[in-house]
C-alpha positions in Angstrom: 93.7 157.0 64.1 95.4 158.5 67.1 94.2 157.1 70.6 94.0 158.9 73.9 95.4 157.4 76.6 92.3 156.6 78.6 91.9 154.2 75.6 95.2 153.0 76.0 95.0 152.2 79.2 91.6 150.7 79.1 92.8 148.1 76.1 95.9 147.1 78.1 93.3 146.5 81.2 91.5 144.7 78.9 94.4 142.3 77.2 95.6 141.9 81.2 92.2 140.5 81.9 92.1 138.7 78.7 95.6 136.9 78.9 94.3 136.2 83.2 91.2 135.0 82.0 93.2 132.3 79.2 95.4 131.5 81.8 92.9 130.6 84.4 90.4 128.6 82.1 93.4 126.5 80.7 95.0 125.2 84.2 90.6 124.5 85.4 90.6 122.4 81.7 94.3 120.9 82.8 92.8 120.3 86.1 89.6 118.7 85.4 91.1 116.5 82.7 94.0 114.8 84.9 91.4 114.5 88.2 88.9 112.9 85.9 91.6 110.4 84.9 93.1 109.6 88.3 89.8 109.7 89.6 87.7 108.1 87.3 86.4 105.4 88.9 86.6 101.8 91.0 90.0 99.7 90.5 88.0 97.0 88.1 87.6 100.0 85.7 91.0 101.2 85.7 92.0 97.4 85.6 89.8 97.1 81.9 91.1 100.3 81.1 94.8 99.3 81.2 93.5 95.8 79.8 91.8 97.2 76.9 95.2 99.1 76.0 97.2 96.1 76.1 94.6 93.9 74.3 94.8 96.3 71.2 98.4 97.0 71.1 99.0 100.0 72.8 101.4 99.4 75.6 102.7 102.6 76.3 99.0 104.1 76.7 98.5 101.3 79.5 102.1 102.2 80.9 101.6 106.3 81.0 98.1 105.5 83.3 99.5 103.0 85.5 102.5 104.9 86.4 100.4 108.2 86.9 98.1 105.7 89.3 101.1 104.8 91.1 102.2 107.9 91.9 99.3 108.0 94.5 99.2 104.2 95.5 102.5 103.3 94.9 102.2 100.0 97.1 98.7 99.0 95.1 99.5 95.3 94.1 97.3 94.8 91.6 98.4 98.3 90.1 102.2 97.2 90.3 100.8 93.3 88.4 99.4 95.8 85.8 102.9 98.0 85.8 104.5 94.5 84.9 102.5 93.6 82.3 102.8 96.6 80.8 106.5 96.7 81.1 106.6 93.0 79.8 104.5 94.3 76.8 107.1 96.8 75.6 110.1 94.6 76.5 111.7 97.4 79.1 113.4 94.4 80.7 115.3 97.4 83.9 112.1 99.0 84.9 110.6 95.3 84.1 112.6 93.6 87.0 112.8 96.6 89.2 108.7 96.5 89.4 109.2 93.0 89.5 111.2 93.2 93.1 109.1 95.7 94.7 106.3 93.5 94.2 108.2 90.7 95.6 108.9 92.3 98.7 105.2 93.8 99.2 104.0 90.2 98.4 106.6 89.0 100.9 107.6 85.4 99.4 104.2 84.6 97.4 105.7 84.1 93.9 102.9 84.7 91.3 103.6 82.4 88.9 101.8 83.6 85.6 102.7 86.8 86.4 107.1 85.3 86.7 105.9 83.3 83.9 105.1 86.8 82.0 108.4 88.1 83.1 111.0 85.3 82.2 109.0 85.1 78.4 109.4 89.1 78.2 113.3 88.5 78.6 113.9 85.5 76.7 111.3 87.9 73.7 114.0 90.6 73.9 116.6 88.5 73.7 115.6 86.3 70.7 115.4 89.6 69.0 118.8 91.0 69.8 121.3 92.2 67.1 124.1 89.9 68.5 124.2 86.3 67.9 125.3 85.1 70.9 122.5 86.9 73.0 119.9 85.5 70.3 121.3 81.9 70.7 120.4 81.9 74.4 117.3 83.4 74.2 116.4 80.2 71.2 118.1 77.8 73.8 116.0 80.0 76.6 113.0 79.4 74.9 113.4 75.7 73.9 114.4 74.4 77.5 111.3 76.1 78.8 109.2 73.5 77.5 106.1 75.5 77.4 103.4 75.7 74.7 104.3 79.1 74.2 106.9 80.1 71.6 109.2 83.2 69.9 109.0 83.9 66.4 112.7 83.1 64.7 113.6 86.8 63.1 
């Protein structure tokens, strides 16, 4: 089958508009899906939302929608309390402390003290379950000094 090249040039119009076309309807579906997620809603949604990640296990779900919150609000306290617990969740005990001063200093001296009780228990957590002795001992002797109800699982 041999093809003029009207037809030609009318199928390579058409794949042009095609290829636009697929282009254009994927970034309005990227669009819509990440304004309906940073949009979605009053901050006691977004607060269960987060919540209902870290009640089922799922840390690094709650972390991925907190930080991409934060990028817009990144002085929202109760958006950095949620970055913590998220942060204490996964033991990331860097990013853990480094949330835990900017807090601090928006707070301006007003220690939250479940919230420094969440963080101290996330470290001693990590460190019960560290490959060197040493560490782990301190994080035992951590956790036994504390004198809290709470308690570490000996691995």
């Amino acid at each position: 089958m041999t093809y003029t090249p009207n037809d030609v040039r009318a199928r390579a119009r058409a794949r042009k508009f095609y290829v636009g076309y697929m282009k254009f309807t994927s970034y309005l579906c990227l669009f819509l899906l990440t304004s309906s997620t940073i949009y979605c809603g009053s901050p006691l949604s977004i607060t269960k939302r987060v919540q209902a990640h870290l009640t089922i296990g799922d840390p690094q779900s709650a972390k991925a929608e907190v930080e991409l919150l934060l990028q817009s609000d990144p002085d929202n306290l109760e958006l950095l309390r949620l970055q913590i617990h998220c942060l204490a969740a996964l033991q990331d005990t860097a990013p853990l402390l480094r949330s835990w001063r900017q807090y601090c200093q928006i707070k301006k001296g007003e220690y939250d003290r479940p919230l420094m009780e969440e963080v101290s228990w996330s470290i001693i957590r990590k460190a019960s379950c560290s490959t060197s002795p040493v560490i782990r001992f301190e994080g035992m002797l951590s956790a036994f000094f504390s004198n809290d109800a709470k308690g570490i699982p000996i691995c």
